[in-house]
C-alpha positions as CSV (number, residue, x, y, z in Angstrom):
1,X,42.2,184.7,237.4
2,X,45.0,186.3,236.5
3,X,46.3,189.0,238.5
4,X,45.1,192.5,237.7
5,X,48.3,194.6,238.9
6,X,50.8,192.4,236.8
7,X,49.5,191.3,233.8
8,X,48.5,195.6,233.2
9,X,52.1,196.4,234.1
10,X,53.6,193.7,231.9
11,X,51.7,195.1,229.2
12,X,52.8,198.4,229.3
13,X,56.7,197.3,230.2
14,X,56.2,195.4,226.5
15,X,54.3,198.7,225.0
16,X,57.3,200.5,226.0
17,X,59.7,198.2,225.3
18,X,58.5,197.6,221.6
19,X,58.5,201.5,221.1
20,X,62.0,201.4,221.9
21,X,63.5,198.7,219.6
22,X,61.2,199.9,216.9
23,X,63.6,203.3,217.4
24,X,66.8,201.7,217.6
25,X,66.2,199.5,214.9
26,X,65.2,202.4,213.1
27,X,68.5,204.2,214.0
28,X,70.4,201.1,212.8
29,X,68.6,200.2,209.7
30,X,70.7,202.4,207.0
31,X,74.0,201.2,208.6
32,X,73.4,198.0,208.2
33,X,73.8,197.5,204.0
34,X,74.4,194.0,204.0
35,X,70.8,192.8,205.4
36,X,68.1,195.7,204.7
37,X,65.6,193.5,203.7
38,X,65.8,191.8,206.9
39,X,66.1,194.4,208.9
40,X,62.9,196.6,207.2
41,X,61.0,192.9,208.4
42,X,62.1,193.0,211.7
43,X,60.9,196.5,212.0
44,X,57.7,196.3,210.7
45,X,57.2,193.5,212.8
46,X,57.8,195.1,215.9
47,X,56.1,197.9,214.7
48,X,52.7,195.6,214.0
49,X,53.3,194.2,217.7
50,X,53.7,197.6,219.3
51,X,50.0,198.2,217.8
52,X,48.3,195.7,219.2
53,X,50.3,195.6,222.7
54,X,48.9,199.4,222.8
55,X,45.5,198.4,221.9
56,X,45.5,195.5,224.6
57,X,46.6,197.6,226.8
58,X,43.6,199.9,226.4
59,X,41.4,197.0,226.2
60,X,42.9,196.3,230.1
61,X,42.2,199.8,231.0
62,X,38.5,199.1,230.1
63,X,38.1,196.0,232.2
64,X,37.7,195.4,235.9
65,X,39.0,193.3,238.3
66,X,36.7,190.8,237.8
67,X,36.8,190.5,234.1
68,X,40.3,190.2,234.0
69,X,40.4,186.3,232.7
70,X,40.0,188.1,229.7
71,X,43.1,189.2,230.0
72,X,46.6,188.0,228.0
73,X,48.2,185.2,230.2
74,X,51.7,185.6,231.9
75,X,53.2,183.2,229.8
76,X,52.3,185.6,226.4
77,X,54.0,187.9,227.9
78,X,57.0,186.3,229.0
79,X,57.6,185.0,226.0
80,X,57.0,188.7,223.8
81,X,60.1,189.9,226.5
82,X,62.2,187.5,225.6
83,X,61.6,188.5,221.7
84,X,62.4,191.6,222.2
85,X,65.1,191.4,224.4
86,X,66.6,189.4,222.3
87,X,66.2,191.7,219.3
88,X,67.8,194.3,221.7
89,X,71.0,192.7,222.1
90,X,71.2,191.7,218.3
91,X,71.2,195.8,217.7
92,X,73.4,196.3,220.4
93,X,76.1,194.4,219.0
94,X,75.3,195.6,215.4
95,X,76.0,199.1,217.0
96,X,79.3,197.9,218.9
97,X,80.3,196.4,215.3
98,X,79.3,199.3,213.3
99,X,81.1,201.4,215.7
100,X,84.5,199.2,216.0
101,X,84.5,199.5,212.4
102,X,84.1,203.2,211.7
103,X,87.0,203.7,214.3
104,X,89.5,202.1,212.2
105,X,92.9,204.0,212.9
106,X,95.2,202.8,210.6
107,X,96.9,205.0,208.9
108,X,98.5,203.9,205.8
109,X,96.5,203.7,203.0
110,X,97.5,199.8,201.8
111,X,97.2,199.3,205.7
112,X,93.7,200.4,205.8
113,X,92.6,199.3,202.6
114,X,93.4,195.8,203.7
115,X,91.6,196.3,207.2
116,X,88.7,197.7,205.4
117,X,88.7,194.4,203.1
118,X,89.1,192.3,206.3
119,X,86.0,193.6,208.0
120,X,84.0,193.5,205.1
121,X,84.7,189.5,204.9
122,X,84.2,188.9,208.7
123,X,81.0,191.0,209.0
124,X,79.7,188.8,205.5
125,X,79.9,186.2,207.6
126,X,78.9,187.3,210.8
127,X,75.7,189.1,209.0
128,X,75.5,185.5,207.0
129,X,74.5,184.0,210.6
130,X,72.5,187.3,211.8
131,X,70.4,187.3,209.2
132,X,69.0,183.5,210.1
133,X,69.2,184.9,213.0
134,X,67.1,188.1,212.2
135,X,64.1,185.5,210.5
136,X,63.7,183.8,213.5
137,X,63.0,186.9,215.4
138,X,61.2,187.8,212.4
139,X,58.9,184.5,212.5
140,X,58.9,184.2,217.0
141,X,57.3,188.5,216.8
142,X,54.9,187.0,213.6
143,X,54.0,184.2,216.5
144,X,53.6,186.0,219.3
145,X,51.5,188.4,217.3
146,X,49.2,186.2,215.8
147,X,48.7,184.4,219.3
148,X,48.2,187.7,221.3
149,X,45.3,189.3,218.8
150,X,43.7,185.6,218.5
151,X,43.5,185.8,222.4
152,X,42.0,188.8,222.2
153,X,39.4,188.5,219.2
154,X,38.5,185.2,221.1
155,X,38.0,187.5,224.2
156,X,36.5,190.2,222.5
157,X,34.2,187.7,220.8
158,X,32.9,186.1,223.9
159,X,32.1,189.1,224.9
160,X,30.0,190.0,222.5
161,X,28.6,186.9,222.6
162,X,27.2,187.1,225.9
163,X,25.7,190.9,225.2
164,X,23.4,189.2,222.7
165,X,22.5,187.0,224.7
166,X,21.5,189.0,226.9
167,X,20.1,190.9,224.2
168,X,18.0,187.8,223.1
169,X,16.5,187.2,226.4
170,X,15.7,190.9,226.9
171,X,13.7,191.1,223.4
172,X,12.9,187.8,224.1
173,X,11.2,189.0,227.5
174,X,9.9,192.2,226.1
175,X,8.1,190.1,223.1
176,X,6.5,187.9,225.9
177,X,5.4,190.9,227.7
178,X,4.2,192.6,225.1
179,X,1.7,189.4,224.2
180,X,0.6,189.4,227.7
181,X,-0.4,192.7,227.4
182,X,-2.4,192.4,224.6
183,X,-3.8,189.3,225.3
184,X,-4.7,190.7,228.5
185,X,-6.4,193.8,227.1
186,X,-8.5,191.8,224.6
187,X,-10.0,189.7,227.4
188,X,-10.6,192.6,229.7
189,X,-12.3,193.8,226.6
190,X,-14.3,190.9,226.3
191,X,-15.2,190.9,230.2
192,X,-16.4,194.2,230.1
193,X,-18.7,193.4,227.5
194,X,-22.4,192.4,228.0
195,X,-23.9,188.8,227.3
196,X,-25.2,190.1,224.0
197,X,-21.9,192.1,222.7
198,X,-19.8,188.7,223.6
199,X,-22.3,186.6,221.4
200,X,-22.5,189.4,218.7
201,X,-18.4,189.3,218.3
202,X,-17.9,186.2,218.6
203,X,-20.4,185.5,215.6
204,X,-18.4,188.0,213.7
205,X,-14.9,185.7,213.6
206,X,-14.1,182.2,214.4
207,X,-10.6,183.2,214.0
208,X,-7.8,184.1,216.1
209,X,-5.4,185.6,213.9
210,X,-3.3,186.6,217.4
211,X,-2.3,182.5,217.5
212,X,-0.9,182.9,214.0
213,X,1.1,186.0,214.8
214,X,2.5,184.3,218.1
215,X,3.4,181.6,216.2
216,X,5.5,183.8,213.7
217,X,7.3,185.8,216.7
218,X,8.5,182.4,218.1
219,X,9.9,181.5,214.7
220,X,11.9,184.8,214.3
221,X,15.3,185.0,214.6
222,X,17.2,188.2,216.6
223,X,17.6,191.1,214.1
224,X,15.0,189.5,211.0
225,X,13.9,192.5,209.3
226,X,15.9,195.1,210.6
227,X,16.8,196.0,207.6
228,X,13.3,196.6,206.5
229,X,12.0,198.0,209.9
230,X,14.7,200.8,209.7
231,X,14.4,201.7,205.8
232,X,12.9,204.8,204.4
233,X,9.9,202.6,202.7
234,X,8.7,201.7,206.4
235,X,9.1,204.9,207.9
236,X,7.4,206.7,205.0
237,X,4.5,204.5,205.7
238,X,4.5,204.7,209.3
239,X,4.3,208.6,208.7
240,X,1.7,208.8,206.0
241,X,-1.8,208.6,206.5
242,X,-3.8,206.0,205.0
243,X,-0.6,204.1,203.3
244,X,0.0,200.5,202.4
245,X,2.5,198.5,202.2
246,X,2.5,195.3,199.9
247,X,6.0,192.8,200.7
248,X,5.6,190.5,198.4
249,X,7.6,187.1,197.7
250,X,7.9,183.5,196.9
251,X,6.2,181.1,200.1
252,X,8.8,180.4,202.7
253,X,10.7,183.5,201.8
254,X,9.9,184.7,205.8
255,X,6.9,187.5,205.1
256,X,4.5,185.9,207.4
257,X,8.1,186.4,209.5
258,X,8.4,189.9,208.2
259,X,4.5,191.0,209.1
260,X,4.5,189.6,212.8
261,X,7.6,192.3,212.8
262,X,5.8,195.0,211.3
263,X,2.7,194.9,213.5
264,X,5.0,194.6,216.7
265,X,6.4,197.7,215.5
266,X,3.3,199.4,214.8
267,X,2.0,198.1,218.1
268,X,5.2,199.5,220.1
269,X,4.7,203.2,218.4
270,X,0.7,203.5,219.0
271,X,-0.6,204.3,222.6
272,X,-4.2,203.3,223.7
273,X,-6.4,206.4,221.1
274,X,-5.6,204.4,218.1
275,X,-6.5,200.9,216.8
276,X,-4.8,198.0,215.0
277,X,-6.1,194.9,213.1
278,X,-4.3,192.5,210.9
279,X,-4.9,189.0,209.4
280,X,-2.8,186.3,208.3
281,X,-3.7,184.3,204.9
282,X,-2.3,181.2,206.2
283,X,-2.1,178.8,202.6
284,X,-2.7,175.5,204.9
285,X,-6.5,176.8,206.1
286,X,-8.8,177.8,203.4
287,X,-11.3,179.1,206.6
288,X,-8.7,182.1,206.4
289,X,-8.6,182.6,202.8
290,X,-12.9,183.5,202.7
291,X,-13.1,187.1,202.2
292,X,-16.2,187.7,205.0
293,X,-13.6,185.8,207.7
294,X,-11.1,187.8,206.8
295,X,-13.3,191.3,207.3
296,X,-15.3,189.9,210.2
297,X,-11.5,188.9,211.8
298,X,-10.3,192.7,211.6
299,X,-13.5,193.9,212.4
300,X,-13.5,191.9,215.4
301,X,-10.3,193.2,216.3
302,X,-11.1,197.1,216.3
303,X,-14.6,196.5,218.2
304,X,-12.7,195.2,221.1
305,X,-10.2,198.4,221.0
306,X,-13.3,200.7,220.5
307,X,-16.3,201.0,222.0
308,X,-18.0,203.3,219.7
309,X,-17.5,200.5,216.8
310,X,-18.4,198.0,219.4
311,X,-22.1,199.7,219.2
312,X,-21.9,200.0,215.6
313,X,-21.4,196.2,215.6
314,X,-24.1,195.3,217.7
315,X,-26.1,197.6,215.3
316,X,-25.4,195.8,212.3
317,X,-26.0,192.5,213.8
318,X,-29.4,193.0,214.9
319,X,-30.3,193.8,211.5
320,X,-28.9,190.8,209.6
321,X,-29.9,188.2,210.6
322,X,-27.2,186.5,208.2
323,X,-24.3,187.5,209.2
324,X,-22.7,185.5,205.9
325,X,-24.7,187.4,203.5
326,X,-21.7,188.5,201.3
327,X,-22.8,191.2,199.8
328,X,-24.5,193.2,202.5
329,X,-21.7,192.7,204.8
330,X,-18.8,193.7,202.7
331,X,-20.8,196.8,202.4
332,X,-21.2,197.3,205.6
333,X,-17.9,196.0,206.9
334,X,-16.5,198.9,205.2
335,X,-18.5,201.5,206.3
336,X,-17.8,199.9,209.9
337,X,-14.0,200.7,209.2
338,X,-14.3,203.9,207.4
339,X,-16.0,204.9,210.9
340,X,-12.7,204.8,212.9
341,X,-10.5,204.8,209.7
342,X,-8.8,208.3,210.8
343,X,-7.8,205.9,214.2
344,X,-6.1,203.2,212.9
345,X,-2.9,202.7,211.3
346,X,-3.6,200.2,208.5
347,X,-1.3,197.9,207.7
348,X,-2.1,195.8,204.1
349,X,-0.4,192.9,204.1
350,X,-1.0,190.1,201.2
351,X,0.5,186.9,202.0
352,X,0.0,185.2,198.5
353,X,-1.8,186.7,195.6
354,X,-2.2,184.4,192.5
């Protein structure tokens, strides 16, 4: 682990430090005619590192002691002083130079024409040598940058990688719950129920639509349909009564994914006084394709969250004797659901429709 005390002081020695040369190569930069170009690189340079030491060093502020391996490591910054003090004495002897130069004394004019002409040739060839000189600053600050915000995306990433995680296993947990909960009201439902009620809802559906939509939830990945869940179609539905929703698109495109989502949703916003049903068309079973599976699957479902359609039930049972008489119990399969239709949020969802 690195150690807390001097890696944050190195970091804002090298924050101060950059701001520094930055000025002085600022101060220097119109003196020095013969190698602008490199001198406006250097600077920006420096200036680009400054940045990110400042924003590393607010990054540090942030962390504590024991999250400081995600800190830079000493050698990093070692090497950034170096750069910069390097750069420091290169400006130090442009100034002595520039300065040598303007204090020229001589006084006759040939004299000092001469002198003048002299310089000019020795700094062309001193400022031949700075300016290789210059690049490889130029390139060692490009370096060091590059390695310092690498180190910190890679930190920065890793920590975000281990919020989703923990993400994941917290929506992971909380999907898990939530099944058990529902699971576990259905079958107190089913307890509380007398020996006749049992045998009349179980004659009602075969199916256990709940297995499907487990099935679905295990196969989604963290953040499918957000984008959906979150858009002003769903929560115009959500808020109007009696609304439908119809995703459609071609098989395997993830709406089986999309409708596990959806009723999870619905489930999460809906407290005990209101009812939900749903049914999966599952292409691979043709028992959940047949239209009287299908109504006696959701009716099922609402009996067992209402005991006032659980009578109604009963009801229609004992007088059909048939309970796959089509016609007579699509009738009265909707009349069952019109009874608690103001209780329910319906959500209409058709998996494929040729």
């Amino acid at each position: 682990m690195a150690d807390t005390l001097s890696v944050a002081s190195g970091i804002a020695d090298l924050v101060m430090l950059a701001k520094d040369v930055t000025k002085k190569i600022m101060a220097i930069m119109d003196e020095v005619k013969e190698s602008q170009n490199e001198i406006r690189k250097l600077c920006k340079e420096v200036l680009s590192l400054y940045c990110i030491l400042s924003k590393v060093r607010i990054v540090l502020e942030q962390l504590d002691d024991d999250e400081m391996d995600e800190a830079p490591s000493g050698t990093i910054i070692m090497e950034i002083n170096q750069a910069l003090d390097q750069i420091l004495q290169l400006l130090q002897q442009c100034f002595a130079e520039n300065e040598i130069s303007n204090s020229d004394g001589t006084s006759q004019p040939n004299n000092r024409r001469k002198s003048r002409r002299l310089i000019a040739i020795k700094q062309g060839v001193r400022w031949h040598f700075k300016k290789e000189t210059i690049e490889k600053l130029c390139a060692d600050v490009e370096r060091h940058k590059t390695i310092l915000s690498l180190e910190m995306e890679k930190e920065s990433l890793s920590a975000v990688v281990d919020v989703l995680k923990k993400q994941e296993e917290t929506i992971r947990h909380v999907q898990e719950l939530r099944s058990h909960i529902r699971s576990t009201e259905i079958e107190a439902a089913k307890r509380r129920m007398k020996k006749e009620q049992r045998k009349v809802v179980n004659e009602f559906s075969k199916i256990e639509p709940e297995t499907f939509r487990k099935r679905q939830i295990a196969a989604r990945q963290n953040g499918t349909g957000i984008w959906f869940l979150e858009g002003i179609d769903f929560r115009r539905f959500l808020s109007t009564k009696n609304s439908k929703l119809w995703p459609h698109g071609i098989p395997g495109a993830g709406k089986s994914v999309l409708s596990a989502s959806i009723i999870d949703t619905i489930n999460d916003r809906l407290d005990t006084s209101h009812a939900t049903a749903f049914f999966f068309c599952d292409y691979g079973n043709e028992q959940t394709q047949a239209l009287h599976n299908i109504l006696g699957s959701i009716a099922k479902q609402l009996v067992l969250q209402s005991d006032e359609a659980l009578a109604d039930m009963v009801g229609f049972y004992k007088e059909h004797d048939e309970i796959d008489t089509f016609d007579l119990f699509r009738l009265e399969a909707k009349s069952l659901l019109e009874l608690i239709w103001d209780h329910v949020v319906p959500l209409r969802f058709y998996h494929h429709c040729d």
